[in-house]
C-alpha positions in Angstrom: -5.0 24.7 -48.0 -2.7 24.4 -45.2 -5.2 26.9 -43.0 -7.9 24.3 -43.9 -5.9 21.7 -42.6 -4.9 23.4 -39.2 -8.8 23.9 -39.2 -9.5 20.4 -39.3 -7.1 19.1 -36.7 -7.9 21.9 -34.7 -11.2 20.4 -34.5 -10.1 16.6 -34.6 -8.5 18.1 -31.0 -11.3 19.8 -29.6 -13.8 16.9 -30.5 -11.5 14.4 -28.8 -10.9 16.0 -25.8 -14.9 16.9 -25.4 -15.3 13.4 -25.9 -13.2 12.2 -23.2 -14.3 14.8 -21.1 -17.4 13.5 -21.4 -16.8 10.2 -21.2 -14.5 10.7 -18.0 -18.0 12.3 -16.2 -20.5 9.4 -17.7 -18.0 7.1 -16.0 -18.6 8.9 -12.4 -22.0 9.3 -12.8 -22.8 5.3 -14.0 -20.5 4.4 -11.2 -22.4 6.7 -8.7 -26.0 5.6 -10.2 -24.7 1.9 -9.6 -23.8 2.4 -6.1 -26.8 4.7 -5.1 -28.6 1.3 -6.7 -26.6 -1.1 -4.5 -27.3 1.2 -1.4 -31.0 0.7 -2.0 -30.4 -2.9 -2.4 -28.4 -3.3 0.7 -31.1 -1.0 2.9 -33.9 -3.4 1.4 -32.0 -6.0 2.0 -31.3 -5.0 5.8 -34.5 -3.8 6.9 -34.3 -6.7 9.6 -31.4 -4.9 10.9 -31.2 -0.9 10.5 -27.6 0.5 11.2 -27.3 3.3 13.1 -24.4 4.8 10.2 -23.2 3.9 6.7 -19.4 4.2 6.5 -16.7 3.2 3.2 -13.2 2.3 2.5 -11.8 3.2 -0.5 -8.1 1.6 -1.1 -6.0 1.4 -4.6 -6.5 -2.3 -4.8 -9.5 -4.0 -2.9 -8.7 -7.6 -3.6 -5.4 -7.5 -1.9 -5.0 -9.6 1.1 -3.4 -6.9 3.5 -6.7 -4.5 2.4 -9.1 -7.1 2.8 -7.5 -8.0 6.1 -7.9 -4.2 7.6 -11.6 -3.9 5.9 -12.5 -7.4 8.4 -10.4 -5.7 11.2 -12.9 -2.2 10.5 -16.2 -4.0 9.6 -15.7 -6.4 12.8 -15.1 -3.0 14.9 -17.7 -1.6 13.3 -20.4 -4.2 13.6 -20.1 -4.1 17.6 -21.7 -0.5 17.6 -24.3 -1.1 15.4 -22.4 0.7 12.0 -22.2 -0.7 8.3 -18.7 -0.5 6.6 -18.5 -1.3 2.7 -15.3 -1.5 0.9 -15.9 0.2 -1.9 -15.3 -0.8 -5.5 -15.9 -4.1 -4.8 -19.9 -4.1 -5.2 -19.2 -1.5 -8.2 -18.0 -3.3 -11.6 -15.7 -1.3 -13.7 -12.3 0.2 -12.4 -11.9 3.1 -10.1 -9.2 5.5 -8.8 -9.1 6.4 -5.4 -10.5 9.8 -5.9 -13.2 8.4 -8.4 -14.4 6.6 -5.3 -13.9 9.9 -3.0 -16.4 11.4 -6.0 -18.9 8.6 -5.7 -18.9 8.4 -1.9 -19.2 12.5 -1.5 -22.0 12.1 -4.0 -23.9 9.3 -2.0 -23.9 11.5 1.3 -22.0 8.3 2.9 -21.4 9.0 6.8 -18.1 8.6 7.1 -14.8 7.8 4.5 -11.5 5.6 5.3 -9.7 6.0 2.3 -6.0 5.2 1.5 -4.9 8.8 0.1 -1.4 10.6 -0.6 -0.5 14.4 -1.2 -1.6 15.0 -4.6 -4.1 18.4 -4.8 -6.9 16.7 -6.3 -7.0 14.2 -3.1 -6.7 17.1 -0.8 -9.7 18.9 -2.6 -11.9 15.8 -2.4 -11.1 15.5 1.2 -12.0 18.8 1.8 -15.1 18.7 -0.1 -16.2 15.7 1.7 -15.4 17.5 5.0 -17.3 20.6 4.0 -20.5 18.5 3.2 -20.2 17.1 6.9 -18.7 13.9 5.9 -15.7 13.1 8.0 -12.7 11.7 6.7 -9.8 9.4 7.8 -6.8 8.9 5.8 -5.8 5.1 6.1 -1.7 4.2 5.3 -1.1 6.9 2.9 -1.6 10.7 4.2 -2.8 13.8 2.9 -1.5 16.2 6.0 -2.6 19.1 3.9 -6.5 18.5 4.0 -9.1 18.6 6.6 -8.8 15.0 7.1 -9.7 14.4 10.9 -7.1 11.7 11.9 -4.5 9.3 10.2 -3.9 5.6 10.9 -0.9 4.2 9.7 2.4 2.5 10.8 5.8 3.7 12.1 7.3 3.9 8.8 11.0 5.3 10.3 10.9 2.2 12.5 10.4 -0.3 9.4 12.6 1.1 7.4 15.0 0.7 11.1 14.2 -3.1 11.0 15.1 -3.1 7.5 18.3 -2.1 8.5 19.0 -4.3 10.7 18.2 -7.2 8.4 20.3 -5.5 5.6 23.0 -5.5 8.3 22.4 -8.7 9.5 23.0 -10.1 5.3 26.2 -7.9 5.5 27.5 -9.9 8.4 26.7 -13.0 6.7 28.5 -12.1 3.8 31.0 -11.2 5.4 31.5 -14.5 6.8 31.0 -16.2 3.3 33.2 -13.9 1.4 36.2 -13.6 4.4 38.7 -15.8 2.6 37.6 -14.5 -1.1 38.1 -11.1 -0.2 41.6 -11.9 1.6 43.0 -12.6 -1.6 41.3 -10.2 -3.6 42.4 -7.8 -1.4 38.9 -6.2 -0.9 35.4 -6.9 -0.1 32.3 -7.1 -2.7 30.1 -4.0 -2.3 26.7 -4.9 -1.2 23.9 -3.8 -3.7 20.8 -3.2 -1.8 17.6 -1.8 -4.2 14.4 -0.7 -2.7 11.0 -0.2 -4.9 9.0 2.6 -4.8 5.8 3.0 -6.7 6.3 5.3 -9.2 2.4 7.1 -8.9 3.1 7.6 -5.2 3.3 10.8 -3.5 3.2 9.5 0.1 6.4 10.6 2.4 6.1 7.6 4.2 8.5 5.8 1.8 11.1 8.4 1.6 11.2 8.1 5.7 11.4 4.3 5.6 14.4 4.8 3.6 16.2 7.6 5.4 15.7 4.9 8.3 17.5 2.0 6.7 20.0 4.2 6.1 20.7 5.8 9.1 20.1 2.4 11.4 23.2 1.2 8.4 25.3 4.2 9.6 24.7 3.4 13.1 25.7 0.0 12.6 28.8 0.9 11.3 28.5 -0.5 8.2 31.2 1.2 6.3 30.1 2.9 2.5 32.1 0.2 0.8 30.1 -2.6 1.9 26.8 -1.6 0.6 25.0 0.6 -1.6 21.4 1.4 -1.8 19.6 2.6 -5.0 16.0 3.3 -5.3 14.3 1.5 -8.3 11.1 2.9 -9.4 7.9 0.4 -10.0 4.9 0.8 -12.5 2.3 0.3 -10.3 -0.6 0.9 -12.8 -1.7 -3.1 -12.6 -0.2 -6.1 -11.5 1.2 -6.5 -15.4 3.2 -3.8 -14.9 4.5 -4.1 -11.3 5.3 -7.8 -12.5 7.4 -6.4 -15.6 9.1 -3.8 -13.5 10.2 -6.1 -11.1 11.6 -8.8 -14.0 13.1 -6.0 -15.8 15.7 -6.2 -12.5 17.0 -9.4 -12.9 17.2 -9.0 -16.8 20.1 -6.5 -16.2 23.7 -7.6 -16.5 23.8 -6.9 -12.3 20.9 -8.2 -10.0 21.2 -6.8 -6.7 21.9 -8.7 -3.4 18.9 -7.4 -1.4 15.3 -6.5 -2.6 13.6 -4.1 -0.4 10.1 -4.5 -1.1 7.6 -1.3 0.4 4.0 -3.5 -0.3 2.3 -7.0 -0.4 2.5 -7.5 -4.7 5.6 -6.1 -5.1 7.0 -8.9 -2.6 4.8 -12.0 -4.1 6.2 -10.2 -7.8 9.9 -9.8 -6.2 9.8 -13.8 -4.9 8.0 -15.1 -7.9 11.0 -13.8 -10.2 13.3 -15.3 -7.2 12.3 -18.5 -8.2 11.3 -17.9 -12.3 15.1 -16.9 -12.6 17.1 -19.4 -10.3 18.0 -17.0 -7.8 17.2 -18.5 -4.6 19.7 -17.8 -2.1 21.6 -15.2 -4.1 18.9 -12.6 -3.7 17.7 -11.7 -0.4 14.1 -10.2 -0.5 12.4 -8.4 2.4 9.3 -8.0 2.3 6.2 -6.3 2.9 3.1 -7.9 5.0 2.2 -11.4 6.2 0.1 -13.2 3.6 -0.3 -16.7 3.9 2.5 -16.6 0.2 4.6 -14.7 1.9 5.0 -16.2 5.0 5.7 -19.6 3.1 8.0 -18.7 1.1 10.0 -17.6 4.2 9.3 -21.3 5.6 10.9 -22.2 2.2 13.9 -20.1 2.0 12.7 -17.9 -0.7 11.9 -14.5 1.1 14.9 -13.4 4.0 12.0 -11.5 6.1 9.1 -9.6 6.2 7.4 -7.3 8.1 4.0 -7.7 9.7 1.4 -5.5 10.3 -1.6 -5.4 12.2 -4.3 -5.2 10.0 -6.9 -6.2 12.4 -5.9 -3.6 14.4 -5.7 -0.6 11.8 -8.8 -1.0 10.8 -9.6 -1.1 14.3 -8.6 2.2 14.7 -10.4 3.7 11.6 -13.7 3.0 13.4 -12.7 4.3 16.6 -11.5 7.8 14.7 -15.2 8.0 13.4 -16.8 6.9 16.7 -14.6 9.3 18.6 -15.5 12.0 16.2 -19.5 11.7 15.9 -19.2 11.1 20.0 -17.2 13.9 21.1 -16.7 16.3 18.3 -12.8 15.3 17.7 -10.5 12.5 17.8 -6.5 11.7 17.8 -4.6 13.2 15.2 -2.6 10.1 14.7 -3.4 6.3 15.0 -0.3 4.0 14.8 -0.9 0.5 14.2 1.8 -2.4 16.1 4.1 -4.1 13.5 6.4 -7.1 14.0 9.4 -8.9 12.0 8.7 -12.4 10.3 12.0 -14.5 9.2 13.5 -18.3 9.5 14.2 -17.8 13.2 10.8 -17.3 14.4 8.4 -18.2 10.9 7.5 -21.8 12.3 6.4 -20.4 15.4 4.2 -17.8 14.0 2.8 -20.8 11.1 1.9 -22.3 14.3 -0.1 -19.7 16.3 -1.6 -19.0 12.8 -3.0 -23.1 12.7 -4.2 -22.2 16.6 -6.2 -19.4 15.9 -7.8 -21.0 12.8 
């Protein structure tokens, strides 16, 4: 009896891991049937005007502002030399990793791919598959150094997590300010608790060096060890639900820190909306990631200490000009760094006011 039984969920096992075998390979095939569709649709559609190439971007969340701000920045670049950019996943329904869309775009013989990758082996493999089928590839934000990627486009990530430093020691000299006459008769000054997010899926360096550069512009600053201390909260960054309940879960706990050191555009609008959902205002000081039109406001308000802006436009900018480089001369720069800047209450009003002009 108790063989029959192993029997039986022996076989319960195998039939469900065929199934979602199966199931995991209908999805990528549906999802490339769909776009092969869409690509026909577009060509019919665009017979007035015949591009010369048919590039993608693949990112881990299209609707976000800061990705839909570098798509315009690559599809304007783009447009100028006669090439078609589609951010991809948007004109497919249904919900795709990153390297589902790599699969999809290999399989569609696309002529070039801008996707926002990271160091795992499977990303590596697709990037090197996609190479070996004479499809070039440019890693946007998140690396994969490993692969046969042609060139990178990112930021300076040791020099924002610098700035973020120097806004973390600019709090400290606040405080220090506030707290003089409290901590003379205490006899001691209240340690600063500083607590960056990370994504706990990622595998991209680039927030490990944004740390180690908050930490060593801190040291420079001589910020002593007693006035601050940093600790590095993980975030569930499988949908927005989870971010958003990662990021309450903070301010459930007995301590919520003094500074919120936020690494991307949701987890800041999730940091700020808890801000507000749980009277905090003024007693946590969020810096944030990226300048979306929420963000930036709730600087203007008081709600978020700073943020730091990229240029988009600019990145995706630079994606283009990898490809063009590439198909013109048979190679292109390793490396693409894209200009960021500092947003806070000093200079917010004037930035909300070249943003009106240029509208």
């Amino acid at each position: 009896m108790g063989t029959q039984e192993t029997t039986n969920k022996l076989n319960k096992q195998r039939m469900l891991l065929l199934t979602t075998v199966l199931f995991t390979l209908a999805t990528l095939v549906v999802g490339a049937l769909v776009f092969r569709f869409y690509m026909a649709d577009f060509g019919k559609a665009s017979e007035a005007t015949e591009y010369d190439k048919y590039y993608v971007m693949i990112t881990d969340n299209y609707k976000a502002d800061f990705w839909q701000a570098v798509y315009k920045g690559a599809f304007d670049a783009a447009k100028d030399q006669n090439i078609y950019v589609d951010l991809l996943g948007q004109n497919i329904a249904g919900d795709y990793s990153c390297e589902q869309l790599m699969k999809i775009a290999i399989a569609s013989q696309v002529d070039g791919i801008i996707v926002f990758a990271n160091e795992s082996e499977e990303m590596t493999n697709l990037i090197n598959e996609a190479d070996d089928k004479g499809i070039p590839v440019i890693t946007l934000y998140g690396d994969s150094t490993k692969s046969k990627r042609r060139s990178f486009v990112g930021v300076g990530s040791y020099n924002i997590g610098r700035e973020y430093g120097r806004q973390i020691f600019n709090i400290i000299k606040e405080k220090r300010r506030e707290d003089f006459i409290e901590s003379e008769k205490m006899g001691h000054r209240k340690t600063m608790q500083i607590a960056v997010l990370v994504n706990t899926d990622s595998q991209d360096s680039g927030q490990n060096i944004i740390i180690s550069g908050l930490q060593e512009t801190l040291d420079q600053e001589n910020a002593t060890n007693s006035e601050f201390s940093i600790s590095i909260v993980p975030v569930d960054n499988k949908n927005p639900f989870s971010v958003e309940e990662s990021i309450r879960d903070i301010f459930l706990n007995d301590t919520v820190p003094d500074v919120i050191v936020c690494l991307n555009e949701q987890n800041t609008i999730c940091a700020y909306q808890a801000v507000v959902d749980f009277n905090k205002v003024g007693d946590v000081n969020i810096l944030g990631y990226y300048n979306s039109e929420s963000i930036v406001n709730a600087i203007d308000k008081g709600i978020v200490y700073a943020t730091i802006s990229i240029d988009t436009r600019q990145m995706g900018q630079y994606c283009i000009e990898a490809l063009s480089d590439f198909y013109d001369y048979g190679t292109t720069s390793e490396y693409f760094t894209a200009d960021v800047t500092l947003i806070n209450g000093k200079n917010v009003a004037e930035y909300l006011i070249k943003e009106e002009s240029d509208e």
